[in-house]
C-alpha positions in Angstrom: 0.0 0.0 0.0 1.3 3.5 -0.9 -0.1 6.6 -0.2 1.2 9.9 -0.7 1.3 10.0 3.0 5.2 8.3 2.8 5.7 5.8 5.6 8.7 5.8 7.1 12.2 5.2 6.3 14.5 2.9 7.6 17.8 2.2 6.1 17.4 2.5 2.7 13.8 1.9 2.8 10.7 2.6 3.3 7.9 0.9 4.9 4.3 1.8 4.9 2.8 -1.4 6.4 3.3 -4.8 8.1 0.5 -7.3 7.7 -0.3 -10.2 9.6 -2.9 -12.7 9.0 -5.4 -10.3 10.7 -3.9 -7.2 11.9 -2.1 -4.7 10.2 0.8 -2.1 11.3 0.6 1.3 9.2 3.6 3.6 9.4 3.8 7.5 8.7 6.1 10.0 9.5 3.7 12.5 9.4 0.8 12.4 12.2 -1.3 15.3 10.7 -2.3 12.3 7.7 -3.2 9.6 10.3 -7.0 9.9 9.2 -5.8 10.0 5.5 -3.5 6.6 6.3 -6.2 4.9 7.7 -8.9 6.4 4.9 -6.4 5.1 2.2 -5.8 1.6 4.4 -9.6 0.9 4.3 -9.7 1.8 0.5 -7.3 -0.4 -0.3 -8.4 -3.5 1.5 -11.9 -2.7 0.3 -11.1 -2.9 -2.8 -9.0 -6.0 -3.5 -10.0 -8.3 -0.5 -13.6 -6.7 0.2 -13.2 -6.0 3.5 -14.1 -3.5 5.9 -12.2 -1.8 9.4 -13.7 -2.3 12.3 -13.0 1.0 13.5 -14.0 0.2 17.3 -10.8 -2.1 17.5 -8.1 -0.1 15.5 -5.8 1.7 17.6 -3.2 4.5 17.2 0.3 4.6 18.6 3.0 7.0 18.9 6.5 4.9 18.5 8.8 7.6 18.5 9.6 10.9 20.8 6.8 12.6 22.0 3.6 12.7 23.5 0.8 10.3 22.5 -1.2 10.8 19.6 -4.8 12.7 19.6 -7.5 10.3 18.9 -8.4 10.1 15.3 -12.3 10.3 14.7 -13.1 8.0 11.4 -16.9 8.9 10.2 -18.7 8.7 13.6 -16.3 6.6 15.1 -13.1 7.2 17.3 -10.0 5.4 16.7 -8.6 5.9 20.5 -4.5 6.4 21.0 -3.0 3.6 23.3 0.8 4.1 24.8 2.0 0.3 24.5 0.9 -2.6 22.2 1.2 -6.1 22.5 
């Protein structure tokens, strides 16, 4: 997946997303596009695998410095920030 959000470079690349068999880990370096990550995320799995984000279980995370990130509100619901995930 590749927005024009960026993701975030390590090395000499750069990484957008992790996927698992049902979870997903998206990257951005810039956390004024969360909503747009996560808009472009949903479009994306919508469209090739036909499925939807359950928005109630999707969390945010800040993994560098800083304080933790502002909830990000998705149509009517709230994607809530957490400050560890296992």
């Amino acid at each position: 997946m590749q927005g024009n959000w960026g993701g975030v470079d390590v090395g000499r690349g750069t990484f957008t997303d992790l996927d698992y068999a049902d979870d997903a880990v998206l990257f951005t370096a810039h956390p004024d596009k969360r909503s747009e990550v996560l808009t472009d995320y949903e479009a994306a799995v919508n469209t090739f695998i036909g499925l939807h984000i359950n928005w109630q279980k999707m969390t945010v995370q800040n993994i560098g410095a800083g304080p933790p990130p502002d909830a990000v509100q998705m149509g009517s619901q709230t994607v809530h920030p957490v400050t560890k995930f296992t």
